[in-house]
N, C-alpha and C positions, 0 to 999 in steps of 0.2 A: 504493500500500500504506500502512495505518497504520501509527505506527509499533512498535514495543516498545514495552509496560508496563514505565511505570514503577515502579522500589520504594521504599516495602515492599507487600507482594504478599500475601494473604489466598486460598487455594484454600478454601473455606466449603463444606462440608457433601458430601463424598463419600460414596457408598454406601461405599464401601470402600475402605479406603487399604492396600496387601500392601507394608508397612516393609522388609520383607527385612531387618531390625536381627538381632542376637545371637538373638535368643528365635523369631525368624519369625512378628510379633505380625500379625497381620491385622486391623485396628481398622474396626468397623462407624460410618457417620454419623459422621465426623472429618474433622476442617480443617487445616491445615498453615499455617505463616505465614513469610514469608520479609523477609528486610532485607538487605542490602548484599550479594546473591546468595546470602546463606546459608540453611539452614532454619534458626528460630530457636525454635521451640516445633510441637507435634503434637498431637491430642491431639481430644476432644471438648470444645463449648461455650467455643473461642477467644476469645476479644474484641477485637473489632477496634477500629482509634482511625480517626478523621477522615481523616489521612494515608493509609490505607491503601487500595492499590486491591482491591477484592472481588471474586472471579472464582465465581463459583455452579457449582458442582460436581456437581447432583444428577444422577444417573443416570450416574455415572461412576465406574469404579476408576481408584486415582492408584498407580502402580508409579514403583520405581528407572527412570532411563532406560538403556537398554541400553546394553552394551559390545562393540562389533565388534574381537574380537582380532589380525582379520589380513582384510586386502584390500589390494585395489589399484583406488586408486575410478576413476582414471582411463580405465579399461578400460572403463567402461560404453561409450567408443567403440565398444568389438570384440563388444560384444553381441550373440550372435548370427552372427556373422560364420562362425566356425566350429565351430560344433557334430557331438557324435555322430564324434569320431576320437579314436585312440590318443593320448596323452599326449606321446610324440616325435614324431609327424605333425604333432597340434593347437602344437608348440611352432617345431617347426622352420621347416615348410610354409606356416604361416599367421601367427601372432602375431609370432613376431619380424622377420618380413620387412618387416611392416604395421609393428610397432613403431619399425622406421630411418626410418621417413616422419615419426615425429610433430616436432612443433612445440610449441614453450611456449604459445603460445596455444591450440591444439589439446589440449590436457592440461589447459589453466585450465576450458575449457568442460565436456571429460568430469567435471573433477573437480565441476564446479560441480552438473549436472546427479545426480551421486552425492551430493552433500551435499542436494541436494531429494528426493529419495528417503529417504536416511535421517532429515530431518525427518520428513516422511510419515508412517513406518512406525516411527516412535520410538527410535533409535538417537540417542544423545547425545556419545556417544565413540568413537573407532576409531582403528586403529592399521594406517598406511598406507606400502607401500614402493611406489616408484617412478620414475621418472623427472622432472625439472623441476619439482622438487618445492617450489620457490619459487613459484612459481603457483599449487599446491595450496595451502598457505598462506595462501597470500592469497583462497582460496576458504573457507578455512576463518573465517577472517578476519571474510569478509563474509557467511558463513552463518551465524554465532554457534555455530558445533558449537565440541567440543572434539577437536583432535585431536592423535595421537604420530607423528609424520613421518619419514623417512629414505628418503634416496636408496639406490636396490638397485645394489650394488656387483657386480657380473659381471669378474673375471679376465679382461685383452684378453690376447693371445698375447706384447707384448712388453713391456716393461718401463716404457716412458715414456707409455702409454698407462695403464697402472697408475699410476700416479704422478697421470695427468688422472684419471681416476676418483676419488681420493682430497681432491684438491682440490673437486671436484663438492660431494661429501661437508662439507669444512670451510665451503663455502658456504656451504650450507643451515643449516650450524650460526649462521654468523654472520648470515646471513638471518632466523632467527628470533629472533638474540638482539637485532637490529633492530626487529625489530615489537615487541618487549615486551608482545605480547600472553599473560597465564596461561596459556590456553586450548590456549593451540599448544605443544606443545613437540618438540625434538629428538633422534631418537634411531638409533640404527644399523643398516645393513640390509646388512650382506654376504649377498648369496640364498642362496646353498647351500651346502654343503662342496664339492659336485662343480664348483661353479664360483667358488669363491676358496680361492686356497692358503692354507698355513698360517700364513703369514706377516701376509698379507691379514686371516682370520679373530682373529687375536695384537690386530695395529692397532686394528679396529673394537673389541676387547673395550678395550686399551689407553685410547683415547675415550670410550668408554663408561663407565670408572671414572673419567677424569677432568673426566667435564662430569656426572658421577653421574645416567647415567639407562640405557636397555634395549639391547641386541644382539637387534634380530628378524633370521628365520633361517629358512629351510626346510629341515626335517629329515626323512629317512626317509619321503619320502611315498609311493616305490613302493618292490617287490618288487627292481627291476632298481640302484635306485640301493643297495640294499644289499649285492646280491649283485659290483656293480662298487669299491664301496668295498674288500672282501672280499680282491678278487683284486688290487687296487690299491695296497691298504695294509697290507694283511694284519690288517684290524680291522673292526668291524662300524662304522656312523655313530657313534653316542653314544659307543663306546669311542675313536675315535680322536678326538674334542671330547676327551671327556675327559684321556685321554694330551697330548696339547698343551697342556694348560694354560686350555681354553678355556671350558671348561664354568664355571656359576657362574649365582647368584640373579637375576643382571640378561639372562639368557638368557631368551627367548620362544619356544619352538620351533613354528613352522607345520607342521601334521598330524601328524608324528611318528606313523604309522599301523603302518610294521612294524618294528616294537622286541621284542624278548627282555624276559623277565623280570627279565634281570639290567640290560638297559640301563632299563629303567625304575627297578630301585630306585636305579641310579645317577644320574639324574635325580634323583632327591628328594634321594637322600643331597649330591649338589651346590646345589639349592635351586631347581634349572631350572624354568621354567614353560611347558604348554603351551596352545596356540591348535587345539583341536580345528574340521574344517572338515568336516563330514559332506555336505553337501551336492555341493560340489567333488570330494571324494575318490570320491563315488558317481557324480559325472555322468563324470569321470575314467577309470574303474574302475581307481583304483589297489588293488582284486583283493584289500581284507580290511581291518576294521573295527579302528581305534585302541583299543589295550589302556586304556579310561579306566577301567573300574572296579579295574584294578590299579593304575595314577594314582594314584587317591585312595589308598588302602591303604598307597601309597608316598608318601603325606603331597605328592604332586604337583599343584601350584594348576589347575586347567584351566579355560580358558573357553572359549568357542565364537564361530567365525569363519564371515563368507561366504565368505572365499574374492575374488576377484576377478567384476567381475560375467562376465567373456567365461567364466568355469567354475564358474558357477552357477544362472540368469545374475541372478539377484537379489540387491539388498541387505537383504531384508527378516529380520532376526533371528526373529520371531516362526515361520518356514517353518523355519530354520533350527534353532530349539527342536522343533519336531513331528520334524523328521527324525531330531534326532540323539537323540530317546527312542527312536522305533521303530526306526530302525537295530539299535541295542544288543541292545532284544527279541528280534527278527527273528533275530539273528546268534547271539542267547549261545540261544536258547531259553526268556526267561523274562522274564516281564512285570513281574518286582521289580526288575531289574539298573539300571536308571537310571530311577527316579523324578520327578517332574514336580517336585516340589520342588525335585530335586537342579539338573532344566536350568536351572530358574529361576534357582537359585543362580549356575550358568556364565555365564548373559548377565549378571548381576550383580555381584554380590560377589564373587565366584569370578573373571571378568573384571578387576574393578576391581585383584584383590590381582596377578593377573597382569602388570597393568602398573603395580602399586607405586604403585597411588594408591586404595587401599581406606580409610585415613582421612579422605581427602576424598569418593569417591563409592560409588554401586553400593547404598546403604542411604538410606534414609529416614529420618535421625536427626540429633536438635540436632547445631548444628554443623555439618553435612554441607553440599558445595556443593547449590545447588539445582537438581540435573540431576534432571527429575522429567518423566514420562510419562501421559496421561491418555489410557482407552481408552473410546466410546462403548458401555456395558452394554443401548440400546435396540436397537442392530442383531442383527438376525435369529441369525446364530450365535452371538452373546453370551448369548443367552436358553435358558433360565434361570438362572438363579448358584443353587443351593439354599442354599447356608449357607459361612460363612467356609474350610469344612472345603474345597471344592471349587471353592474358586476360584482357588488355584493351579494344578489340572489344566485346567481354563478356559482360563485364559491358556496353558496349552503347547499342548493338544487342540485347541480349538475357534479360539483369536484367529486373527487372522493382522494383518498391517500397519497395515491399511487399516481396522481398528478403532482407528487411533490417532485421537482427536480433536483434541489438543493437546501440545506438544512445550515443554520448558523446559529449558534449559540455564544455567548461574550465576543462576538467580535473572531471564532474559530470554525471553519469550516470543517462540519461535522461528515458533509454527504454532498458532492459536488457532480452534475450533470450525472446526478442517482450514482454516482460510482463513493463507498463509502470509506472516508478515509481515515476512524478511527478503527473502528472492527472491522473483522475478516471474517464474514459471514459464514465460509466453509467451518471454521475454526468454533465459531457460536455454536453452531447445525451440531456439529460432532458431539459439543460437550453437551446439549440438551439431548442428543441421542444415548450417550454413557447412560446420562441422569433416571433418563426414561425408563431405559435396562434394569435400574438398580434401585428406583420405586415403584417399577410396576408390573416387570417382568419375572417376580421371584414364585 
């Protein structure tokens, strides 16, 4: 493989560059110019210096690079594995049984084989709970993605087991404050309400204010976990987060799909963020579409998630924007209710501010890291773009992944005319094959 371009970096002459900036400026025949990972000027009729590498851009739109708000990449193991069952069936019967089998090594390869995919398909950032999540790190590492990490914290039955769980946890923290790598950072993953007590839930938020960064969380994603909280605790999900003290701006709540009108404006009124996963909650059928256009209303930041790939089974954002516009239609009766602008926004901006790093990404604007996506305009369903107007709906309607041509992340060239030049795809393939052998071929 060659290696990264070097910078400073010149993107020269784009059909079209979609900023996603304040104004939603969609700039025709513009270049973009980057130095010490940053963008540093936009605009038409650049000038470039001697130092500068050129990268010729014609017949391309240059977008934000996506924000994946919730997965768990390491599952690209399970892909497939269990499809087409209930939600308690697919959890009990199959995934976490499969799960006691894994291995750190077995985790490094899923995860690696997930961070080639989401070069691929243009994802630049993601925010991932898991297991051995020092591994993933170190995947992250040597994929040049950016990612937000946290071991998922699952409630054992007795008490010293809790206590290992936690340490798992301070780990990872110190694991990543070891790499000193930007790109990576640490953040908290207690999974559910229904599987970390209160206590638990207090801690993680506790950590999370003092190392000042996110609590991801899977909230309300079925029918059955509401109606159990109910009888449980005699409060619905978001109301007893909130009664404990738990709720708050550094919240990410995963699907958050059967929520009340009243927990939703409590969400905003607390400052919570969610990670809409439309594709998951459908393949799922967790049985009814997330309240997003009350979301926004309730000033609620939302961006949009895969999901893990064994309940998706993809990583590719761009499937993941078609679905979750036509869902919405589909469900509410009306082809205004989420807008192709607005999804763009969710893998974007909207994503970035979810994870409280919307002054550094998610926008195409001086200043801004240079986490930048470039999509082939010559392939077959890219065609035609009519005019600036319509190529927002473009990109939700028609893209998909695999129109990505080029992948940039801080200002390093991850995947350049789809040829990838951190990983060696063969070398990925192999080790998810080992993996495969030695969790499910025994």
């Amino acid at each position: 493989m060659e290696p990264v371009l070097n910078l400073p970096l010149v993107l020269k002459d784009c059909d079209w560059i979609v900023t996603q900036d304040p104004e939603r400026r969609v700039l025709h025949k513009a270049s973009i110019k980057i130095d010490d990972g940053k963008i540093i000027e936009i605009g038409q009729n650049l000038i470039s210096s001697r130092k500068d590498e050129t990268m010729d851009c014609h017949g391309k739109v240059m977008i934000p690079g996506l924000v994946n708000t919730h997965t768990h990449l390491a599952m690209t193991l399970l892909r497939g594995y269990a499809d087409d069952l209930e939600l308690k069936e697919w959890l009990e019967q199959k995934i976490w049984p499969l799960e006691k089998r894994l291995t750190p090594d077995m985790v490094y390869s899923g995860a690696l084989l997930g961070c080639l995919e989401m070069i691929r398909t243009g994802t630049t950032c993601f925010v991932d709970m898991y297991f051995f999540m020092e591994r993933v790190a170190d995947t992250v590492k040597e994929a040049g993605l950016r990612g937000l990490l946290s071991h998922g914290i699952i409630d054992p039955p007795n008490k010293a087991d809790k206590e290992k769980d936690r340490k798992k946890t301070l780990a990872l923290l110190q694991y990543v404050k070891r790499l000193g790598e930007p790109r990576i950072r640490f953040i908290l993953g207690p999974h559910a309400p229904y599987t970390c007590d209160q206590d638990t839930l207090l801690w993680s938020k506790e950590i999370a204010e003092k190392e000042d960064t996110i609590v991801g969380i899977h909230v309300a994603e079925t029918r059955g976990e509401q109606a159990k909280s109910e009888d449980n605790r005699k409060a619905r999900v978001v109301d007893y987060l909130d009664k404990i003290g738990f709720l708050s701006e550094r919240v990410l709540a995963a699907h958050a799909v059967w929520l009340t009108k009243s927990e939703v404006k409590l969400l905003g009124e607390r400052g919570a963020r969610v990670a809409h996963c439309p594709v998951s909650n459908m393949k799922l059928a967790s049985g009814g579409v997330a309240p997003v256009p009350e979301m926004w209303n309730a000033f609620v930041p939302v961006g949009l998630g895969t999901d893990g790939p064994a309940s998706n089974n993809s990583l590719d954002m761009f499937e993941t924007m078609k679905m979750c516009a036509l869902i919405h239609k589909a469900y509410r009766w009306d082809p205004t209710i989420v807008p192709a602008q607005k999804v763009l926004d969710m893998a974007t901006i909207d994503g970035a501010k979810c994870v409280r790093m919307e002054k550094m990404i998610g926008s195409l604007e001086p200043g801004k890291m240079a986490d930048i996506v470039l999509l082939d305009l010559r392939d077959p369903n890219m065609v035609p773009v009519h005019n600036a107007g319509t190529l927002v709906s473009d990109l939700v309607y028609s893209a998909n992944g695999f129109n990505v041509d080029t992948t940039i992340v801080n200002g390093n060239v991850l995947m350049l005319n789809r040829d990838f030049r951190t990983l060696d795809p063969s070398e990925v393939v192999q080790g998810v094959t080992k993996s495969i052998k030695d969790l499910v071929d025994q």
